[in-house]
C-alpha positions in Angstrom: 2.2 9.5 23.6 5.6 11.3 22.9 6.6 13.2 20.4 9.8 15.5 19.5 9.6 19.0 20.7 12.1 19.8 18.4 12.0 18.9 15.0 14.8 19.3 12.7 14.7 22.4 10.3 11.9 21.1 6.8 10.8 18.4 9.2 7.1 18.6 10.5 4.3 15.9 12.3 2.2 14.2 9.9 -0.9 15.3 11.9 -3.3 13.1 9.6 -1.2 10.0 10.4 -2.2 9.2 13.8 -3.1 6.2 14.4 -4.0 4.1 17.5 -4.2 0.4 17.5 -4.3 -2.4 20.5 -2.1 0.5 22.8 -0.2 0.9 20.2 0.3 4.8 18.6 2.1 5.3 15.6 2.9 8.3 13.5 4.9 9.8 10.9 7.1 12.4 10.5 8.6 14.1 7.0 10.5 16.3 5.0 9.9 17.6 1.7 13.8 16.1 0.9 14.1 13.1 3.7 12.6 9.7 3.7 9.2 9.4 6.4 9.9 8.4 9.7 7.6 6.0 11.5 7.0 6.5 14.8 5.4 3.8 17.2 4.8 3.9 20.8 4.1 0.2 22.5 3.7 -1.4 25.6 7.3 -2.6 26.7 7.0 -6.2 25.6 7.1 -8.5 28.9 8.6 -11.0 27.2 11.6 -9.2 25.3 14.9 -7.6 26.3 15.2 -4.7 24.7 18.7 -4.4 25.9 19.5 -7.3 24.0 17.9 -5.5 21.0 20.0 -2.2 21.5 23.0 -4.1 22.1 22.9 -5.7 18.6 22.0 -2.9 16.4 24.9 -2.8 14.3 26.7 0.9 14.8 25.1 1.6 17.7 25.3 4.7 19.3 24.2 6.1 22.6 22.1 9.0 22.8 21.1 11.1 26.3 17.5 11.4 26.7 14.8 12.9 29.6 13.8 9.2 30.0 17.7 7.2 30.1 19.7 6.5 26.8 18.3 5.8 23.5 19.7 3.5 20.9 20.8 4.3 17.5 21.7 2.2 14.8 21.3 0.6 11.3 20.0 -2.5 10.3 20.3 -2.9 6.4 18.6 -0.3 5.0 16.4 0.6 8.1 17.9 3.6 10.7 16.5 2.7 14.3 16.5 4.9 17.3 14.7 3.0 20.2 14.3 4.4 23.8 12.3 2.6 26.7 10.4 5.0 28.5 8.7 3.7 31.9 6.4 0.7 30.9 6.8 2.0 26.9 9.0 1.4 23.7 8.9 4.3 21.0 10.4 3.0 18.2 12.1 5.1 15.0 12.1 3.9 11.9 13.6 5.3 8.5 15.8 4.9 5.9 19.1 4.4 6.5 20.5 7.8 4.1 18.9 10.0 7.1 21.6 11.0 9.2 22.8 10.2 13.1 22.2 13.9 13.8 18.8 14.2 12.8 17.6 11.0 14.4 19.6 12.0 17.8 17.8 15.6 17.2 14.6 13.5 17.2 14.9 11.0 19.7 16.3 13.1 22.2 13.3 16.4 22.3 10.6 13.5 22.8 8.5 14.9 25.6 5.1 13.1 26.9 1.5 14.6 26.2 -0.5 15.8 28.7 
């Protein structure tokens, strides 16, 4: 599982949101004046190249990570920030009004659980 070590200020973990499903993890993430943010952590899909993904998010941006670069971008109204992590994808999903900042903020203070 990862999850930010550093949340942006008003922004906390929806403990009660945890949810675990076929290896997959999801959570959410809030602010009392932001849209949710889901998180998901996967399995990296065998049979899809993620770099292909990244490449075409529309504004992408590159963002320095523990675990190589994330992806940031925008994809009608949905604001993604994907990383691959080892053998995992953690996906970010939210509206597209939250800013670049506060998803880099996010993406980049994931650590692993113990």
């Amino acid at each position: 599982l990862y999850y930010p070590s550093n949340l942006p200020k008003g922004y906390t973990i929806d403990k009660n949101s945890f949810k675990y499903i076929d290896r997959r993890a999801s959570y959410t993430i809030s602010s009392p004046n932001q849209p949710k943010m889901l998180v998901t952590i996967q399995p990296k899909p065998a049979a899809y190249n993620l770099s292909d993904f990244e490449n075409k998010l529309p504004g992408k941006i590159g963002v320095l990570t523990p675990y190589g670069t994330a992806a940031i971008g925008v994809s009608g109204e949905t604001k993604i920030a994907t990383l691959t992590a080892g053998d995992n994808w953690v996906l970010i999903t939210t509206s597209s009004k939250v800013s670049d900042q506060t998803m880099k903020q996010i993406i980049s203070s994931l650590k692993q659980s113990d």
